[in-house]
FIPA-289805 format. One record per residue (C-alpha): residue in three letters; x, y, z. Coordinates in nm, 2 decimals, decimal comma. Example, Ala and Ser with C-alpha at 12.3 -4.5 7.8 and 13.67 -1.06 7.14 Angstrom:
! residues 2
PT|ALA|1,23|-0,45|0,78
PT|SER|1,37|-0,11|0,71
***
This chain:
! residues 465
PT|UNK|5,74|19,91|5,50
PT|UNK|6,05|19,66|5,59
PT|UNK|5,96|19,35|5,63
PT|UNK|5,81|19,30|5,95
PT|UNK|5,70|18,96|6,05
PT|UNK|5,54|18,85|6,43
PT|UNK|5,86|18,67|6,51
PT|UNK|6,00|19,06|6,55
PT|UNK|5,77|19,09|6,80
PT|UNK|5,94|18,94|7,14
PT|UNK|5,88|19,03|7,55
PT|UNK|6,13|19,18|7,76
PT|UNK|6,20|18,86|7,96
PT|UNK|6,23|18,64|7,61
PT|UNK|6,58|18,49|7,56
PT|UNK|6,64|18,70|7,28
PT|UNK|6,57|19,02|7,46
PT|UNK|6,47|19,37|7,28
PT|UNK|6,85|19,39|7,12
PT|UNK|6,77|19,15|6,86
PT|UNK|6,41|19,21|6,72
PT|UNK|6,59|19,57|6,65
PT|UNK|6,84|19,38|6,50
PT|UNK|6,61|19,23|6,26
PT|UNK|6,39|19,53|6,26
PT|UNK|6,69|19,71|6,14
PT|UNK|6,86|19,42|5,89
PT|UNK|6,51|19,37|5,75
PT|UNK|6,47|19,75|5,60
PT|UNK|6,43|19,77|5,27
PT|UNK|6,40|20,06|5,00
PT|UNK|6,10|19,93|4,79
PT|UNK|5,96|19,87|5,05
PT|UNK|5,90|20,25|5,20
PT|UNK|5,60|20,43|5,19
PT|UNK|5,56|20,75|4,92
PT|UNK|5,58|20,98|5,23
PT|UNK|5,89|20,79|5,40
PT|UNK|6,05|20,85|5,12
PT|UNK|6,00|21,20|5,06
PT|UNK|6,08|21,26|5,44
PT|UNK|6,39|21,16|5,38
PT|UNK|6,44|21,33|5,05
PT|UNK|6,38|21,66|5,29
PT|UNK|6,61|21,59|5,55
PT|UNK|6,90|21,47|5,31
PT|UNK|6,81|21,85|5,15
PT|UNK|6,80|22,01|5,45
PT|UNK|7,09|21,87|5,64
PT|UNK|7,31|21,90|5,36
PT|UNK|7,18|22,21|5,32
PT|UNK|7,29|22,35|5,71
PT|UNK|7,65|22,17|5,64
PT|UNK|7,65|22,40|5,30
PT|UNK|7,74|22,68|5,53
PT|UNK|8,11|22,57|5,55
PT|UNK|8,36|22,57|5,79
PT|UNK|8,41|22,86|6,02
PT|UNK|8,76|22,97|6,08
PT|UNK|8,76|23,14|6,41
PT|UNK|8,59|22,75|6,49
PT|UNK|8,85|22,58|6,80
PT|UNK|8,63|22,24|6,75
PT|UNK|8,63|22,25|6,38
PT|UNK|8,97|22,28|6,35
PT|UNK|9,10|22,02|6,57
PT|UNK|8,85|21,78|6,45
PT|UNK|9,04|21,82|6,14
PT|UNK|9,38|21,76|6,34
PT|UNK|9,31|21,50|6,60
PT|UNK|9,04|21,28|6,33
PT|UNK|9,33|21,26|6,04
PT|UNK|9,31|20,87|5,97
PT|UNK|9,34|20,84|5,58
PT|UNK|9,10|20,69|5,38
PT|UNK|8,86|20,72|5,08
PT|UNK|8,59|20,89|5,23
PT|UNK|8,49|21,23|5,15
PT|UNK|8,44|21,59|5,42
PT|UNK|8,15|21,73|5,31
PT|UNK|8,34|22,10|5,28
PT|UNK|8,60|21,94|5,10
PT|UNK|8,97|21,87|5,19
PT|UNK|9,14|21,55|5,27
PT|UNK|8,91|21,26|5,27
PT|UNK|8,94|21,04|5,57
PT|UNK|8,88|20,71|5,71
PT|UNK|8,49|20,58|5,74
PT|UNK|8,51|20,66|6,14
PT|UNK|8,68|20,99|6,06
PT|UNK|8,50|21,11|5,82
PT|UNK|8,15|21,04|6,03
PT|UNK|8,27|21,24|6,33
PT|UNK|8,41|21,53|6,12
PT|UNK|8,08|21,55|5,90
PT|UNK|7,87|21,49|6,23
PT|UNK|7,98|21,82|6,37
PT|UNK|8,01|22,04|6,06
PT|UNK|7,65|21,99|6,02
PT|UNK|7,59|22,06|6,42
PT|UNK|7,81|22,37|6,47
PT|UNK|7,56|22,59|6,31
PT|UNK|7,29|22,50|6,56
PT|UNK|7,01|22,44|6,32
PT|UNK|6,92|22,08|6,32
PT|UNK|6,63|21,86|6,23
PT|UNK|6,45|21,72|6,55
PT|UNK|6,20|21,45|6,67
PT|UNK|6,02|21,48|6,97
PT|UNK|6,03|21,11|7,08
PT|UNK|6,41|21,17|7,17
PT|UNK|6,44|21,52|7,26
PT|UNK|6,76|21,58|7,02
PT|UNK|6,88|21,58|6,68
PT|UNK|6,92|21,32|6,43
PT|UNK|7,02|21,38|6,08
PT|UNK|7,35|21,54|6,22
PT|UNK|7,41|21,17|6,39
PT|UNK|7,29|20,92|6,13
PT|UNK|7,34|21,09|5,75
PT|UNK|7,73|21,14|5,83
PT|UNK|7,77|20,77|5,94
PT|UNK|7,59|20,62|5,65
PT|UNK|7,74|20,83|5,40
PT|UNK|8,10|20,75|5,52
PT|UNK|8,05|20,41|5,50
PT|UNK|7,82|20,38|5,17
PT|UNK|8,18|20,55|5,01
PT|UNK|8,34|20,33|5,15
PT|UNK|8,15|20,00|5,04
PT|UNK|8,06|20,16|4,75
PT|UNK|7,70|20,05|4,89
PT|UNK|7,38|20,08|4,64
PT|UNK|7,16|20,37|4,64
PT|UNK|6,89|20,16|4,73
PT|UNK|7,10|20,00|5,04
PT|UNK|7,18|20,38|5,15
PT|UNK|6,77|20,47|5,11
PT|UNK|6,72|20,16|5,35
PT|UNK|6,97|20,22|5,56
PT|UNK|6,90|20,62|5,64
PT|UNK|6,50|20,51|5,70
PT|UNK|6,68|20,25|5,97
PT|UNK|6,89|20,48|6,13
PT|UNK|6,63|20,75|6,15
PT|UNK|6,35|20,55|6,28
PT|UNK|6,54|20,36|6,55
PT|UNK|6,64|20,65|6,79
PT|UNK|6,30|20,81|6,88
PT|UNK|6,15|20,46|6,95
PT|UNK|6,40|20,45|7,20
PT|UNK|6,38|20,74|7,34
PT|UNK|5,95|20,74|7,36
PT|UNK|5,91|20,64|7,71
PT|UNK|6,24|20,75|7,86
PT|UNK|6,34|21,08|7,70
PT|UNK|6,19|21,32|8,02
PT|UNK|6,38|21,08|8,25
PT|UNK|6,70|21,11|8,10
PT|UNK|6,69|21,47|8,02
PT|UNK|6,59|21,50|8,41
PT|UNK|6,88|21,35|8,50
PT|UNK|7,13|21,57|8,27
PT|UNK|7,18|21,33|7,96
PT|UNK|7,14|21,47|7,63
PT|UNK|6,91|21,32|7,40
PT|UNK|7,08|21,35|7,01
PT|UNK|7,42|21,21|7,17
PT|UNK|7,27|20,91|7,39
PT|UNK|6,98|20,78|7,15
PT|UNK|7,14|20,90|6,86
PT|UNK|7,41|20,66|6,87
PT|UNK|7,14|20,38|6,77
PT|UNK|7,06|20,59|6,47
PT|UNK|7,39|20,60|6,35
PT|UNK|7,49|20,20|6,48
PT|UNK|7,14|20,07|6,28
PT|UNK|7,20|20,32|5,97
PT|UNK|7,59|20,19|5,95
PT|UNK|7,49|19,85|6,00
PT|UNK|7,25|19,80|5,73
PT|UNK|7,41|20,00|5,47
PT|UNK|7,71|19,73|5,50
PT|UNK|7,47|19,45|5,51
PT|UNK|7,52|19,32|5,88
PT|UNK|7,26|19,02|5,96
PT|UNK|6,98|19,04|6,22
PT|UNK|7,25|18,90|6,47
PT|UNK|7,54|19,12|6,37
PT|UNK|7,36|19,43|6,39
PT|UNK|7,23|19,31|6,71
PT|UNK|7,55|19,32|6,83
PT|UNK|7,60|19,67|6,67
PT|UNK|7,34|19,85|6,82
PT|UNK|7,46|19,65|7,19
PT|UNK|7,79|19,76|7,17
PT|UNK|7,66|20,13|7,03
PT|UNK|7,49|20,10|7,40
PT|UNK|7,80|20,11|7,57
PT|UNK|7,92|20,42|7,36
PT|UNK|7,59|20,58|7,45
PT|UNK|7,65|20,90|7,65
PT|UNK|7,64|21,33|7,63
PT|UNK|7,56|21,54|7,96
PT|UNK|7,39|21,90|7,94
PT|UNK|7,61|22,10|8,14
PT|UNK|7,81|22,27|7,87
PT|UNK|7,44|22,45|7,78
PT|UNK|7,44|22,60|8,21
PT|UNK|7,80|22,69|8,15
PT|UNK|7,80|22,82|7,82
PT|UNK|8,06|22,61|7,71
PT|UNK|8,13|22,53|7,34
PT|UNK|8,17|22,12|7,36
PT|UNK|7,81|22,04|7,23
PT|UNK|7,88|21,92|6,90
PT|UNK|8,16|21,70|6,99
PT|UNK|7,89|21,52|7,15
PT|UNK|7,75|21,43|6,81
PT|UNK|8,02|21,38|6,64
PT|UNK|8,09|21,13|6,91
PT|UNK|7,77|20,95|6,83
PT|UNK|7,79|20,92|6,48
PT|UNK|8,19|20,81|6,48
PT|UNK|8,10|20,53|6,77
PT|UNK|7,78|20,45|6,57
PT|UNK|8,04|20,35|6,25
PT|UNK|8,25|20,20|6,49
PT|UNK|8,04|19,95|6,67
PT|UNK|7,90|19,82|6,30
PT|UNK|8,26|19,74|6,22
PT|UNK|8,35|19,58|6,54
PT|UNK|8,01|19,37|6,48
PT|UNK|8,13|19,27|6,13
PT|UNK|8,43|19,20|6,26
PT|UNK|8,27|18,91|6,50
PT|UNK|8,27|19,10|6,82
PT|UNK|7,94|19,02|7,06
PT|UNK|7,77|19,22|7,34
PT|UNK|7,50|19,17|7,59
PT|UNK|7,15|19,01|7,45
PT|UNK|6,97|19,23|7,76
PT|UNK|7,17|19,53|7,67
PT|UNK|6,84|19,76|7,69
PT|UNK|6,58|19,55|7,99
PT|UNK|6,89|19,42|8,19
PT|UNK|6,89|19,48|8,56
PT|UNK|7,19|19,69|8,46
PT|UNK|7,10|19,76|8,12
PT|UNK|7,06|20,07|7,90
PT|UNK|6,72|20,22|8,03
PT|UNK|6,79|20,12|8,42
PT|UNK|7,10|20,34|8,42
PT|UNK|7,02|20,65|8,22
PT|UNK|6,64|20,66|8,29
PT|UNK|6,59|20,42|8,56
PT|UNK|6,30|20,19|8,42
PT|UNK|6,23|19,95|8,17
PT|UNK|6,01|20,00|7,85
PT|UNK|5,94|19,82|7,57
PT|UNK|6,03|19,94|7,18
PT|UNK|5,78|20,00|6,95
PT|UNK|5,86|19,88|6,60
PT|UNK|5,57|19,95|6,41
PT|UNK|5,47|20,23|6,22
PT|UNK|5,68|20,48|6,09
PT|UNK|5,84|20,81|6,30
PT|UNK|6,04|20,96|6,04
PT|UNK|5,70|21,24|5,91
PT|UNK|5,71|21,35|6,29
PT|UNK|6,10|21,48|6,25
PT|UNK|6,07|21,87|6,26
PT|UNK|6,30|22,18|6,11
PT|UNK|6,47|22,44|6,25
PT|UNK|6,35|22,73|6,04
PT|UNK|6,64|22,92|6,27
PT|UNK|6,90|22,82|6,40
PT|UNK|6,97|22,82|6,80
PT|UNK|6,79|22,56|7,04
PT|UNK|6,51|22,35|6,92
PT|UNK|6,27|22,48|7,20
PT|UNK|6,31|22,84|7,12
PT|UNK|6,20|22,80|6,77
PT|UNK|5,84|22,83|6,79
PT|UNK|5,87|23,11|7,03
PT|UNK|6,07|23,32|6,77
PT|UNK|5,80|23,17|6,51
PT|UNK|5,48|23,33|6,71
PT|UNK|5,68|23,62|6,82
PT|UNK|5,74|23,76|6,50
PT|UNK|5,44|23,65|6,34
PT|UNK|5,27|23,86|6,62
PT|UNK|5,47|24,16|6,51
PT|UNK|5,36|24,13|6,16
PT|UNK|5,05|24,13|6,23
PT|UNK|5,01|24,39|6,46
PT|UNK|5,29|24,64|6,29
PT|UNK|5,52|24,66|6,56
PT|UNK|5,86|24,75|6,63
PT|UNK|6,07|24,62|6,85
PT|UNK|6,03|25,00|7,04
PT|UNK|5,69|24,91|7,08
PT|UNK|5,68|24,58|7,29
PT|UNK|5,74|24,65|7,70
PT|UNK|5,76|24,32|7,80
PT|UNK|5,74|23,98|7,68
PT|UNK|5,68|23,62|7,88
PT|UNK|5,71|23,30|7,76
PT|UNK|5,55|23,04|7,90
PT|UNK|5,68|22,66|7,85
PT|UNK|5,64|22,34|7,99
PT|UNK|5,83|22,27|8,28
PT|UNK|6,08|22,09|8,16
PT|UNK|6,17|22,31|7,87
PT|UNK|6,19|22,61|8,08
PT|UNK|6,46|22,46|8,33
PT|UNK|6,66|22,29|8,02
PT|UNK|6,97|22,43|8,08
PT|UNK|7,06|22,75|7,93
PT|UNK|6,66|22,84|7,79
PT|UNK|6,60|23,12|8,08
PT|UNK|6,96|23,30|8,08
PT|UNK|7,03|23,63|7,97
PT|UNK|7,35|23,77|7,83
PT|UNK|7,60|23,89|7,75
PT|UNK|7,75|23,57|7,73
PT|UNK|8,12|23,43|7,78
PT|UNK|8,05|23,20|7,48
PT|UNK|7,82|23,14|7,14
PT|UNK|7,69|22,85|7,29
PT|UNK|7,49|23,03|7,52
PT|UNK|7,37|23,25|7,27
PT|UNK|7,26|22,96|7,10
PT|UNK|7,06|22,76|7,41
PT|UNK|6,89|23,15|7,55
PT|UNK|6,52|23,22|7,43
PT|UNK|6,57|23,61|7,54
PT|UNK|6,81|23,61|7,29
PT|UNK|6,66|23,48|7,02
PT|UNK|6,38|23,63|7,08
PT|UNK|6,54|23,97|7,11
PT|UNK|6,72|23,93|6,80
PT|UNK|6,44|23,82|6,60
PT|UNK|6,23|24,11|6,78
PT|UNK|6,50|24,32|6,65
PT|UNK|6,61|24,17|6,26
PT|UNK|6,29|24,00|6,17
PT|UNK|6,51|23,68|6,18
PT|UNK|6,83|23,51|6,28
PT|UNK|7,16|23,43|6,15
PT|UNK|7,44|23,17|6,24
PT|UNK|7,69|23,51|6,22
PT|UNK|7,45|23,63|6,56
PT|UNK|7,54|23,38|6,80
PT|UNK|7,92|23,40|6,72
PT|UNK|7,92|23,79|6,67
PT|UNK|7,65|23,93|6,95
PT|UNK|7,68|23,68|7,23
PT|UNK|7,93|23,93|7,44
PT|UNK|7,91|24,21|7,60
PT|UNK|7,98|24,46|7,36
PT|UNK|7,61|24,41|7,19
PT|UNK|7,35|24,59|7,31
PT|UNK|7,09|24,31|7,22
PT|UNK|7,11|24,21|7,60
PT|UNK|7,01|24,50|7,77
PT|UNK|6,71|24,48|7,56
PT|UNK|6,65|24,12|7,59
PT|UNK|6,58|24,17|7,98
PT|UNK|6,23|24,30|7,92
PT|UNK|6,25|23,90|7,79
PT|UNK|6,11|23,64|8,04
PT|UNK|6,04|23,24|8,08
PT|UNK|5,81|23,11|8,30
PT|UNK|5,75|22,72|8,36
PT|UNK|5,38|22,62|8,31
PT|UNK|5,25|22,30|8,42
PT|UNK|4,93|22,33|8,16
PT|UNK|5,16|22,30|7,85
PT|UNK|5,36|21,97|7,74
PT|UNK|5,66|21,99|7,58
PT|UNK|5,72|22,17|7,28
PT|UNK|5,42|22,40|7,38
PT|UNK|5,44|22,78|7,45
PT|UNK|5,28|23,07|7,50
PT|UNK|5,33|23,45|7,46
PT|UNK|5,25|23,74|7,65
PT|UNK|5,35|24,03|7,51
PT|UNK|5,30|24,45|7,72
PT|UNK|5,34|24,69|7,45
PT|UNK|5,42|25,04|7,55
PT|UNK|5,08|25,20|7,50
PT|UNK|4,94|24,91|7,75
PT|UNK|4,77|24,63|7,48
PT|UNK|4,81|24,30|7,62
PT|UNK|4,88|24,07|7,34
PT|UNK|4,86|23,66|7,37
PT|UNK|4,90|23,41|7,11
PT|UNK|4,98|23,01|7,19
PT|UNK|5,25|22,85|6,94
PT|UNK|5,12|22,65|6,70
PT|UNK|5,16|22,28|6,73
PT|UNK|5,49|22,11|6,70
PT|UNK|5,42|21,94|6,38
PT|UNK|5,42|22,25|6,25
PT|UNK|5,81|22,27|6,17
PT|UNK|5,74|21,92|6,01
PT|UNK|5,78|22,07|5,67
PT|UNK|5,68|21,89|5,37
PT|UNK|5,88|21,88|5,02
PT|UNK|5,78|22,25|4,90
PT|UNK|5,82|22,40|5,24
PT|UNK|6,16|22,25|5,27
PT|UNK|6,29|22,33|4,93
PT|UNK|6,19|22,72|5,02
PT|UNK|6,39|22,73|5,35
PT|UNK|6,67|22,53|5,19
PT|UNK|6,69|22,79|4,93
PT|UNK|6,65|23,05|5,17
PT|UNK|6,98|22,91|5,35
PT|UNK|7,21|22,85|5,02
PT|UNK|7,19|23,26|5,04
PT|UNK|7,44|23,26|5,35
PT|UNK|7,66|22,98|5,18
PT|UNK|8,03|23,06|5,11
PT|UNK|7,98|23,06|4,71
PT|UNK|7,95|23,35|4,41
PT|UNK|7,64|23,17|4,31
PT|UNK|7,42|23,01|4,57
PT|UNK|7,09|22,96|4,37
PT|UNK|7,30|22,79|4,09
PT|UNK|7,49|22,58|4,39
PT|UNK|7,16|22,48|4,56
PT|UNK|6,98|22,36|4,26
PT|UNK|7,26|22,12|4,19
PT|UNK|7,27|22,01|4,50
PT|UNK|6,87|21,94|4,52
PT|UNK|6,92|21,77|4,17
PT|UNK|7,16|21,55|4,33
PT|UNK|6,93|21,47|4,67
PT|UNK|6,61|21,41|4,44
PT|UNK|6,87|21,15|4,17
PT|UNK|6,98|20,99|4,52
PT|UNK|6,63|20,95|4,64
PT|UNK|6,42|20,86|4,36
PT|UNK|6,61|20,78|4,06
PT|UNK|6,87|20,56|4,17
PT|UNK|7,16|20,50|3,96
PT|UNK|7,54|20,44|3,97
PT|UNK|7,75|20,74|4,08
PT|UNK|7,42|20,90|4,27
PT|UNK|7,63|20,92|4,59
PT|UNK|7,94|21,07|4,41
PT|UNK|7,74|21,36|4,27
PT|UNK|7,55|21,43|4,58
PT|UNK|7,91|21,43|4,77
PT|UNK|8,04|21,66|4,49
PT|UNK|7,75|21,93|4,51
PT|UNK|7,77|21,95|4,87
PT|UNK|8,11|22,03|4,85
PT|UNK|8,10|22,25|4,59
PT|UNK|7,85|22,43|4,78
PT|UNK|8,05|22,45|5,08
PT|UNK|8,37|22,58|4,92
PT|UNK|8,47|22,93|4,96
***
């Protein structure tokens, strides 16, 4: 693991303050010296995000295309669906929100959001951009994913209590650690990185109640401040020591108490997949649900009524209980009737649903009523249950598996990756995904000069129409 020595190791009243063993936590990562399964964690996720951004850009998109408009600084760093490339900060941003617009991210628990849609964007940019080893960008991705959900552990149900969206306001450490070590910032320096990231930290959940579409601006936002606070660090610029235990500090205004960060271990084989998209909670659900139907030969004629059952604070999430039609996608995306209806209907789900069926046109709604959530204080989050009427008056019950579930090793993943290239905007997607997989697994294990050019080539190769 990186080289972790009891100095690290500090109270929250010490003069250095939490800031700065993450600083040296972060500065001190190093490729050689991850574990087998680290490693191939982060093969997976480099497969899998790369393999979600794959899907290209989507014209009738309002966000996509003015990211391309207002984010327009030049520079030598590359989109992955091609086109101009653009300045390190640029480029993060745009990336960032390619890979979130389709709404199938990876997740970790400890932070309640999304990471690889923050951090592989913002190392990426800026490994182009220094020309940065393989090796430095291995080191650098383990740092940026690790950091967020040890932030998060402890004050994630506060924060999503109190409206704050996890991927956008821990994220933002994820991408300020990853850009800071893949450009070689000191313990101090990247101290400074992740303080000033602090004040950059934000994203509110009220665009999933309303239905409106600015969600992925939110990550984009992480991952460009993320690149931005690394530079202003290397540039010399300082920020508070007591940015995260100060009386005023990170966790007393977004959760309202202090915790300490855990920097031992590794939390990168607890980050999950989306094997649909649409909201992280509702995945499971879909999961059971449809594994109940092939098990029992149903159709979707057959099932009455269905509840789900989730913890209390997944139920209330904003946007998990509403039915449609919808004025927007993103609702589509956040609603478990929906998905569940969908998938009760297809056998599966597609990006093309939640931008084709969310109105009122589609008939899925009317049928998605017989859909219903219920808040149960037995179950934790990420739990659910299913209670499905069928017509002839069987009562059916299944709990979801575990979470860790979705934690997909290297086969699993290279199956639902090759799954996805199927939907990608290219005459040949198996011959487009297994170059892109070569150049993830080069990347990853067999570092060499040019690695990062190849894997920036496939991916937008894959992604061009």
């Amino acid at each position: 693991m990186c080289r972790w020595t009891p100095e690290m190791r500090a109270t929250d009243g010490s003069a250095d303050g939490q800031v700065l063993r993450m600083g040296r936590y972060v500065a001190s990562m190093q490729a050689q010296d991850l574990p087998p399964v680290q490693l191939d964690r982060l093969a997976a996720c480099m497969l899998y995000n790369f393999s979600i951004a794959s899907a290209g850009y989507d014209p009738s998109d309002v966000i996509q295309s003015a990211m391309l408009a207002v984010h327009n600084a030049p520079g030598c760093c590359s989109l992955l669906a091609g086109g101009a490339p653009r300045s390190a900060v640029d480029a993060a941003g745009i990336n960032a929100e390619m890979i979130a617009a389709g709404g199938q991210t990876d997740t970790h628990i400890d932070m309640g959001g999304h990471l690889g849609c923050v951090v592989i964007p913002a190392v990426l940019a800026l490994a182009e951009q220094r020309n940065a080893s393989p090796r430095d960008i291995v080191a650098a991705l383990s740092a940026g994913y690790e950091l967020p959900p040890r932030i998060g552990r402890g004050a994630v149900a506060e924060t999503t209590a109190r409206g704050f969206r996890g991927t956008s306001l821990f994220g933002v450490f994820g991408a300020a650690a990853g850009a800071a070590r893949v450009i070689g910032l000191d313990p101090q320096r990247t101290a400074h990185a992740l303080s000033l990231a602090a004040n950059l930290a934000g994203g509110i959940t009220q665009c999933y109640t309303d239905g409106s579409p600015e969600g992925p601006l939110q990550v984009a936002h992480a991952s460009r401040a993320g690149v931005h606070a690394a530079l202003l660090a290397e540039q010399g610029v300082t920020a508070s020591h007591h940015v995260f235990e100060g009386g005023n500090g990170f966790f007393k205004a977004f959760s309202g108490a202090v915790h300490d960060v855990p920097l031992d271990g590794w939390t990168l084989p607890e980050v999950t997949f989306k094997p649909f998209p649409g909201c992280a909670i509702n995945q499971l659900p879909v999961f059971v649900l449809l594994d109940i139907m092939r098990a029992e030969s149903l159709e979707t004629a057959d099932i009455e009524t269905v509840d789900l059952r989730l913890a209390p604070s997944h139920a209330s999430y904003p946007g998990i209980d509403r039915h449609g039609p919808f004025d927007t996608r993103m609702s589509a995306v956040m609603s478990a009737p929906f998905m569940m209806q969908v998938a009760m209907d297809t056998g599966t789900l597609h990006r093309a649903d939640f931008s084709q069926r969310f109105g009122a046109h589609d008939s899925v709604h009317g049928r998605s009523s017989r859909i219903r959530v219920h808040a149960d204080a037995a179950l934790a989050p990420f739990e659910s249950r299913l209670e499905m009427t069928l017509v002839d008056g069987r009562r059916l019950k299944r709990a979801a598996p575990p979470v860790s579930a979705l934690a997909l090793d290297w086969a699993q993943t290279l199956a639902l990756c090759a799954g996805l290239s199927r939907g990608w905007p290219v005459a040949d997607g198996t011959a487009a995904f297994e170059r892109l997989r070569v150049a993830v697994e080069a990347l990853m294990y067999k570092p060499a000069a040019g690695s990062l050019a190849n894997l920036m080539e496939a991916s937008r190769a894959s992604a061009r129409a």
